[in-house]
Backbone as JSON, one array per atom type, in Angstrom:
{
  "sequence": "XXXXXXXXXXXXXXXXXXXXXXXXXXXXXXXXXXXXXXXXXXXXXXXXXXXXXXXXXXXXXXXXXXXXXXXXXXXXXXXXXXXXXXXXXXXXXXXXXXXXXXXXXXXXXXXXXXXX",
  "N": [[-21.61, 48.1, -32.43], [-21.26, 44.81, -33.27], [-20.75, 43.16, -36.55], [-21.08, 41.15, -39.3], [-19.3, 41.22, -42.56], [-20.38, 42.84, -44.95], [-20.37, 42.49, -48.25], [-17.67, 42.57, -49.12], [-16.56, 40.22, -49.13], [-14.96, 37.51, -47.74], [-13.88, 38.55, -44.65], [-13.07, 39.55, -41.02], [-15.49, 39.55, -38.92], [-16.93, 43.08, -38.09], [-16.72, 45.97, -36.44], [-19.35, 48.29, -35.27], [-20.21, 51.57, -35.37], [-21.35, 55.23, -35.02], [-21.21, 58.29, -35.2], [-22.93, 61.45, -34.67], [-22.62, 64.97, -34.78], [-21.42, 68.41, -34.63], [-19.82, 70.32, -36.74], [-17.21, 73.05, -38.1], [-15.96, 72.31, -40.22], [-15.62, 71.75, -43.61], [-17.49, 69.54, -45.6], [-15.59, 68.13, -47.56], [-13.55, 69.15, -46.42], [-13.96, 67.8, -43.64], [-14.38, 65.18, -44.26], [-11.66, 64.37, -45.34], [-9.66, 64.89, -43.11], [-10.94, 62.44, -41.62], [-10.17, 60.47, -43.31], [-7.49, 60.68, -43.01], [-7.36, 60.26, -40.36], [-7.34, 57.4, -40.08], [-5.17, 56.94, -42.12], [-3.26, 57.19, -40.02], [-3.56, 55.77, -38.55], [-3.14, 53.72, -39.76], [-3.76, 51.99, -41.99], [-4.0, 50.83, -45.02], [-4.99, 50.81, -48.4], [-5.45, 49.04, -50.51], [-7.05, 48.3, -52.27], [-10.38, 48.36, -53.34], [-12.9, 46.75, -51.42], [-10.46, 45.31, -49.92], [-9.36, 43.87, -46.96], [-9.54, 45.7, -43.52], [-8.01, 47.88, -41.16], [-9.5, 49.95, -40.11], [-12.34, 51.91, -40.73], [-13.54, 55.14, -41.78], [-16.74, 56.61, -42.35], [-18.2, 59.21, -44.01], [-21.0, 59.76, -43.73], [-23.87, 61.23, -43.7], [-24.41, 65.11, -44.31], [-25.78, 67.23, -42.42], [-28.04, 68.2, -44.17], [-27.62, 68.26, -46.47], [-26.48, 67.61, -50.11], [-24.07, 66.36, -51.94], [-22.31, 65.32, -54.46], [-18.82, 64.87, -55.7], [-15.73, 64.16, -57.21], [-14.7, 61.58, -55.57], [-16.15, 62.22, -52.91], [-19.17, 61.18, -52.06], [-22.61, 62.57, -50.66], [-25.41, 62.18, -49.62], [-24.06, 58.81, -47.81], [-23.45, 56.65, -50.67], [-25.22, 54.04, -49.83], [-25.8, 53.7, -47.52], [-28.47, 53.84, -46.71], [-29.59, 51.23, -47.06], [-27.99, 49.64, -45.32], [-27.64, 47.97, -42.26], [-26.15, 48.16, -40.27], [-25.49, 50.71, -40.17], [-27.76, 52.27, -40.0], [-28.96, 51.23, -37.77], [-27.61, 52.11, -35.23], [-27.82, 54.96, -36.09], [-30.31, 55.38, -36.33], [-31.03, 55.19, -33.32], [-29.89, 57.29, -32.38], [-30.7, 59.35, -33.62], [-33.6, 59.3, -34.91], [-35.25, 60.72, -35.97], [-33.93, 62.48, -37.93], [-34.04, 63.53, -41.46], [-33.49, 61.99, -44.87], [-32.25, 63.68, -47.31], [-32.11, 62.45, -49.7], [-34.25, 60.63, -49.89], [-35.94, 61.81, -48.78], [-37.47, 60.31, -46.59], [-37.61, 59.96, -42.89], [-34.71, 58.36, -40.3], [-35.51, 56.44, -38.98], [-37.88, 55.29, -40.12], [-36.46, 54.07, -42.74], [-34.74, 52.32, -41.55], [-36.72, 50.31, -40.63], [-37.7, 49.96, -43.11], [-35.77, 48.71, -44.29], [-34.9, 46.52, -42.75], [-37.05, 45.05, -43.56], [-36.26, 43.96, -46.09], [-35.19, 41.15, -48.08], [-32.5, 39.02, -46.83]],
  "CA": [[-22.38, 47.01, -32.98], [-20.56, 43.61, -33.63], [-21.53, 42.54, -37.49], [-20.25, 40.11, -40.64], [-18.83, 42.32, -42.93], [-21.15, 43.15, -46.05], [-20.2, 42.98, -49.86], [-16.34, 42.36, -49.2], [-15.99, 38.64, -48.94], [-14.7, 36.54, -46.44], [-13.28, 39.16, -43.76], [-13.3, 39.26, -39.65], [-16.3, 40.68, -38.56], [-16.69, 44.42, -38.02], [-17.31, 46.69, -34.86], [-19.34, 49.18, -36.04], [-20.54, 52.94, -34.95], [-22.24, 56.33, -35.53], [-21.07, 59.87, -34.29], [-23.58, 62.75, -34.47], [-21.98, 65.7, -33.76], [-21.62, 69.74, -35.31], [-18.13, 70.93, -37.19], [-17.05, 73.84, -38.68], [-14.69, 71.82, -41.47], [-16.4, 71.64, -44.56], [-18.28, 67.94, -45.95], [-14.99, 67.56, -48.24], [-12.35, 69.06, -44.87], [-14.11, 66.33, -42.67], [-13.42, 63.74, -45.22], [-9.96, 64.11, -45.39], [-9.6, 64.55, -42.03], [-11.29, 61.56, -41.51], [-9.15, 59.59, -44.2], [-5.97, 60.97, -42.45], [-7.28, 59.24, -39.42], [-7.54, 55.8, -40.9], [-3.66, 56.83, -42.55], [-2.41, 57.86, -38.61], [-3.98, 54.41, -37.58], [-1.94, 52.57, -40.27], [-4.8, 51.74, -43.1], [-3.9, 50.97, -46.46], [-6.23, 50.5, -49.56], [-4.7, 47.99, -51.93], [-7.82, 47.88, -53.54], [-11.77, 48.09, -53.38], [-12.85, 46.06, -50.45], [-9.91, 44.9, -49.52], [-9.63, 44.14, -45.11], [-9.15, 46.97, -43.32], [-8.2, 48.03, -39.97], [-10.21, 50.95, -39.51], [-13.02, 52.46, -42.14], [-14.43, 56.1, -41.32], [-17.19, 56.87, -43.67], [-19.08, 60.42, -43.84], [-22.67, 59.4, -44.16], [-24.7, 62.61, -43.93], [-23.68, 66.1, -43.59], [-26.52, 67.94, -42.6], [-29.17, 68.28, -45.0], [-26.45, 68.49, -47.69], [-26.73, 66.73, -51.15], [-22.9, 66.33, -52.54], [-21.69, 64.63, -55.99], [-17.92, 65.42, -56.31], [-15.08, 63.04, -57.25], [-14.23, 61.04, -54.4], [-17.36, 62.84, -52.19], [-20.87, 61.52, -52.07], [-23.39, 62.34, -49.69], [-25.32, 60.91, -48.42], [-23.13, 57.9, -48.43], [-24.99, 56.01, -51.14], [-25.9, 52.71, -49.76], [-26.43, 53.68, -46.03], [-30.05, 53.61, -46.17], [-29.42, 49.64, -47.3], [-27.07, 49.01, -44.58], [-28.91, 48.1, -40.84], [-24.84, 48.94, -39.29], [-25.15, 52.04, -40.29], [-29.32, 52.21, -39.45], [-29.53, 50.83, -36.42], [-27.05, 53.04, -34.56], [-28.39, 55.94, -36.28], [-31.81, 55.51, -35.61], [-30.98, 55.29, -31.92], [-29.24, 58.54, -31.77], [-31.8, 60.35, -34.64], [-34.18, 58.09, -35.31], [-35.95, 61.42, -36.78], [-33.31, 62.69, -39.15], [-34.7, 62.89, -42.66], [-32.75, 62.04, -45.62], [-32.43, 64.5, -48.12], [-32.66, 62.24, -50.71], [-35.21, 59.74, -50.25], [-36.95, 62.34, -47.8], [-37.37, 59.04, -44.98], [-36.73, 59.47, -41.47], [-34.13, 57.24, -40.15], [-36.53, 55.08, -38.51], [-38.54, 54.64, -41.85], [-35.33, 53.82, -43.63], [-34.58, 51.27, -40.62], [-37.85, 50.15, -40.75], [-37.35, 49.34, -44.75], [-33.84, 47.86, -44.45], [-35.32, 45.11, -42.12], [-38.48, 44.02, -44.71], [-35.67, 43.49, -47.13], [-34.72, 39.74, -47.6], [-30.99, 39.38, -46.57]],
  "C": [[-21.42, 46.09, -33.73], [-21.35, 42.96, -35.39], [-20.26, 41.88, -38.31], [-20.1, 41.81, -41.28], [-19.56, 42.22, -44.16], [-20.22, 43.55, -47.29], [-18.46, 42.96, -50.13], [-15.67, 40.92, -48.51], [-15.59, 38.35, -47.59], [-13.22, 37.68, -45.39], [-13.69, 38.72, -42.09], [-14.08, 40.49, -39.4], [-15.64, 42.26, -38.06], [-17.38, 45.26, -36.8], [-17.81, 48.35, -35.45], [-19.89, 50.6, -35.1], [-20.89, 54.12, -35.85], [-21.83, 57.53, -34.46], [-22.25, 60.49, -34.87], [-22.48, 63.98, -33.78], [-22.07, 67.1, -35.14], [-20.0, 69.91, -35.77], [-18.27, 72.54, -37.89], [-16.58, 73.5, -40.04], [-16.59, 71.75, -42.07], [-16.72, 69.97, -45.06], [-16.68, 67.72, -46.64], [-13.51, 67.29, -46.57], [-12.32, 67.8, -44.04], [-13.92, 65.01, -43.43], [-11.91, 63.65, -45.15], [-9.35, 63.93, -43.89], [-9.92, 63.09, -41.48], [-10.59, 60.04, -42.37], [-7.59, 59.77, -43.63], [-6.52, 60.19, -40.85], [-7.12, 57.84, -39.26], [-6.0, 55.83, -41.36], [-2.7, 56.88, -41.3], [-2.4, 56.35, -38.11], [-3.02, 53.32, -38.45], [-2.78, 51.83, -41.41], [-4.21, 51.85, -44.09], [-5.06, 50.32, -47.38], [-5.34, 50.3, -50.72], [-5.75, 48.18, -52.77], [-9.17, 47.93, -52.98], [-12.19, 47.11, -52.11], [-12.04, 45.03, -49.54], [-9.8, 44.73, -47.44], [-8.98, 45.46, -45.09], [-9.21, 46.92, -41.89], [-9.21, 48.65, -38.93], [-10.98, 51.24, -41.24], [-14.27, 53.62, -41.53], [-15.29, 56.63, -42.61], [-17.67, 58.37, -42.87], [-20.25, 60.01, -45.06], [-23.59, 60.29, -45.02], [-23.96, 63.69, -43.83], [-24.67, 66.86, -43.39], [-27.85, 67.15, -43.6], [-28.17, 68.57, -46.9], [-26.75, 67.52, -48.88], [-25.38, 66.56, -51.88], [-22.45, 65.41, -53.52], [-20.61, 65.26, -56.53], [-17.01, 63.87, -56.0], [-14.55, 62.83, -56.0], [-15.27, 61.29, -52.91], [-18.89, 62.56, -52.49], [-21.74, 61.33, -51.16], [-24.71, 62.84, -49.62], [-24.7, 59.85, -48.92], [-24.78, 57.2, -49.53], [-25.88, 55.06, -50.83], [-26.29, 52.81, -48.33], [-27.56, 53.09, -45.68], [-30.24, 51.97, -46.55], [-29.18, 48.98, -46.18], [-27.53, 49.12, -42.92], [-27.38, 47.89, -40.03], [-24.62, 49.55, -39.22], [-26.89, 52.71, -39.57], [-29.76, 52.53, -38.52], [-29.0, 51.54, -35.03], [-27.08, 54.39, -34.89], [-29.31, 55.79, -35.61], [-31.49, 55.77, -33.65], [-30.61, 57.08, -30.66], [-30.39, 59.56, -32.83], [-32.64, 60.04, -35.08], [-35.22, 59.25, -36.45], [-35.17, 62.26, -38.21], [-33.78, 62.21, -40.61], [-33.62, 62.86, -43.53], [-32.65, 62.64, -46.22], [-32.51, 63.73, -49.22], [-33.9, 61.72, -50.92], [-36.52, 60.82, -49.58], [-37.65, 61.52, -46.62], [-37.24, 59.83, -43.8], [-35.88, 57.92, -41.71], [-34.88, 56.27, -40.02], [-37.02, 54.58, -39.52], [-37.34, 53.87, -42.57], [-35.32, 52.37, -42.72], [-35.73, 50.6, -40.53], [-37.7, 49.02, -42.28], [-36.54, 48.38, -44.93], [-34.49, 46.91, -43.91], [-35.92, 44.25, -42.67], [-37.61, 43.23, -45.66], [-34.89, 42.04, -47.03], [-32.63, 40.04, -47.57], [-30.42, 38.77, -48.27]]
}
């Protein structure tokens, strides 16, 4: 999914996506892992929304609820964000949140009513 880039100023749009999938690594393992992919690709973080080449988030993990430094999940603003939504919903559209307790769809559903 081709979008503007949200909440980090004047960048070049963003190509965005959604895995589903099962691991063994743990919610913090697949983070790092996932941050060492973004460091393999050549990503640096000068700073807070600075551009970026690549940006792998970990959304959900499960049914998991996590609050550790540098680790929170569900990401927090997902259920805001209709690039993260809209290619969920497609692949889980029934996945509930553990926080809000939503389905995706509901969530996607919500995100849309909201004025831009």
């Amino acid at each position: 999914m081709d979008t503007a880039p949200v909440g980090v100023g004047a960048q070049p749009r963003f190509l965005n996506g959604v895995v589903v999938g099962e691991t063994g690594l743990t919610a913090r393992a697949l983070l790092d892992r996932l941050l060492a992919i973004e460091r393999e690709d050549g990503r640096e973080r000068p700073g807070p929304g600075a551009p970026r080449t690549l940006d792998l988030d970990l959304i959900l993990y499960g049914n998991d609820r996590i609050a550790e430094p540098g680790l929170v999940v569900p990401h927090p603003r997902f259920h805001e964000r209709l690039f993260v939504l809209e290619p969920l919903a497609e692949l889980e559209p029934d996945w509930i949140d553990p926080v809000s307790g939503m389905a995706v769809s509901a969530l996607l559903q919500q995100a849309r009513q909201r004025p831009s």
